[in-house]
C-alpha positions in Angstrom: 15.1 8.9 14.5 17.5 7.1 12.3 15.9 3.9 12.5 12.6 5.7 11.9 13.9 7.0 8.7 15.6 3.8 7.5 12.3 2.6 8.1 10.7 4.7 6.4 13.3 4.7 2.9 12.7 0.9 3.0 9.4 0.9 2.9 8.7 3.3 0.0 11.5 1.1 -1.5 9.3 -1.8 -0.9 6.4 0.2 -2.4 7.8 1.2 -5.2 9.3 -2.6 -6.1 5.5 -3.6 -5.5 4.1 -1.5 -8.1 6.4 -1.3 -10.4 4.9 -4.7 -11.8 1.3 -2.8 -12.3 2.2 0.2 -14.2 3.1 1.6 -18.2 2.9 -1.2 -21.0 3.0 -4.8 -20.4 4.7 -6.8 -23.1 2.7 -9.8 -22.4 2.1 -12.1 -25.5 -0.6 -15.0 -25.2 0.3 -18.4 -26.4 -1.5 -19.7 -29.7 -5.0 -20.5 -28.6 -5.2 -19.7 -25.1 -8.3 -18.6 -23.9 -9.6 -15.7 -22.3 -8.9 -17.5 -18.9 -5.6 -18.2 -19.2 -5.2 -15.4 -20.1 -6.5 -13.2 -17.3 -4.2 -15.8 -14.8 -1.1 -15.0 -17.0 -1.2 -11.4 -17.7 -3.9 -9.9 -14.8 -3.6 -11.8 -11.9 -0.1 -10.4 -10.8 -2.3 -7.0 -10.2 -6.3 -8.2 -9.6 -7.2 -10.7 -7.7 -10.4 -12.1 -6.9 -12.8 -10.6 -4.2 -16.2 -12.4 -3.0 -15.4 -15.4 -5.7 -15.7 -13.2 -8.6 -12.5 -13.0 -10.8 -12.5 -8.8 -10.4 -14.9 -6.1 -9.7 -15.9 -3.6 -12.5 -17.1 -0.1 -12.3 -21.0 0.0 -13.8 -19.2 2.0 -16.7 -16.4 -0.5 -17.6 -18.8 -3.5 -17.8 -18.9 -4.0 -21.1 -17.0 -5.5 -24.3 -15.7 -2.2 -25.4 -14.7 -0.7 -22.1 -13.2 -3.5 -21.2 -10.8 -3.6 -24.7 -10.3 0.1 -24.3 -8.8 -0.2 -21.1 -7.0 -3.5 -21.5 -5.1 -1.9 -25.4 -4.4 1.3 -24.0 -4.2 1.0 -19.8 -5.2 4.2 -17.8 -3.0 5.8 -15.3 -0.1 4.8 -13.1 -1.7 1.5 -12.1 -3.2 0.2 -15.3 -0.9 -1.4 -17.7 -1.5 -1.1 -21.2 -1.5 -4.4 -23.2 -0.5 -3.9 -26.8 0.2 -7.0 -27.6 -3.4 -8.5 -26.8 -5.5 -7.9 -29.9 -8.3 -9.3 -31.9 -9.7 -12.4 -30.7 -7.1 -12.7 -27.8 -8.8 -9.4 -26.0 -12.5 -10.5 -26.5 -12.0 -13.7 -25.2 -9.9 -11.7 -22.2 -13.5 -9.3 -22.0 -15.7 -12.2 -22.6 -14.2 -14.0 -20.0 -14.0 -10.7 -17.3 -17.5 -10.0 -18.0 -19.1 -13.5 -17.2 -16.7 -14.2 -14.2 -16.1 -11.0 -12.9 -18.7 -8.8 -10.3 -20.3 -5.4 -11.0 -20.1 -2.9 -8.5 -23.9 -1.3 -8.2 -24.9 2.0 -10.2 -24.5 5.3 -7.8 -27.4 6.1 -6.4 -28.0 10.3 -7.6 
C-alpha cells in the first residue's frame, strides 16, 4: 500500500513537471529575422509534435490566419500557452508557416 502510494505521488509529480512547460504565458522572444519555421521549432515544438509528417494537426475551425494568431497572442486553457511576445510579422509567418505544413483534421460529419 505504501509503495502504491509513493507511486502514485511520484507520478502526478512527474505529471505535473511535464506540463508545467505547456501552460499560462510563454515569454518566448524570436530572434531578428527568424522565420516562421524556426520559430514553431523554438517556441512550439516543446508541446506539438508532428503526427503523419505534418508539423501539427488543426481543428477545421482553427485553420486559418486569424484563428491561428488568436490562439497563439492569447493561448486557451490549461495547455495552451499564450505568446505575447510574438506579434506582427513574427506571428504570420508562425500561421503561414502552420498552415502550409501542418494537417487538417476533416469537417464533422452532422
Amino acid at each position: 500500500m505504501r509503495k502504491m502510494t509513493a507511486l502514485s505521488l511520484a507520478l502526478t509529480g512527474y505529471a505535473l513537471i511535464a506540463l508545467s512547460g505547456c501552460a499560462k504565458n510563454n515569454d518566448y522572444m524570436p530572434a531578428a529575422g527568424a522565420t516562421g519555421e524556426s520559430i514553431f521549432k523554438e517556441a512550439c515544438v516543446k508541446c506539438h509534435s508532428p503526427v503523419n509528417g505534418k508539423v501539427m494537426i488543426l481543428r477545421p475551425e482553427v485553420a486559418n490566419s486569424e484563428a491561428i494568431i488568436e490562439r497563439v497572442r492569447n493561448g486557451k486553457g490549461f495547455g495552451m500557452p499564450a505568446f505575447p511576445n510574438l506579434m506582427g510579422d513574427s506571428v504570420q509567418m508562425l500561421a503561414d508557416y502552420l498552415l502550409e505544413n501542418a494537417g487538417t483534421l476533416p469537417e464533422a460529419a452532422e
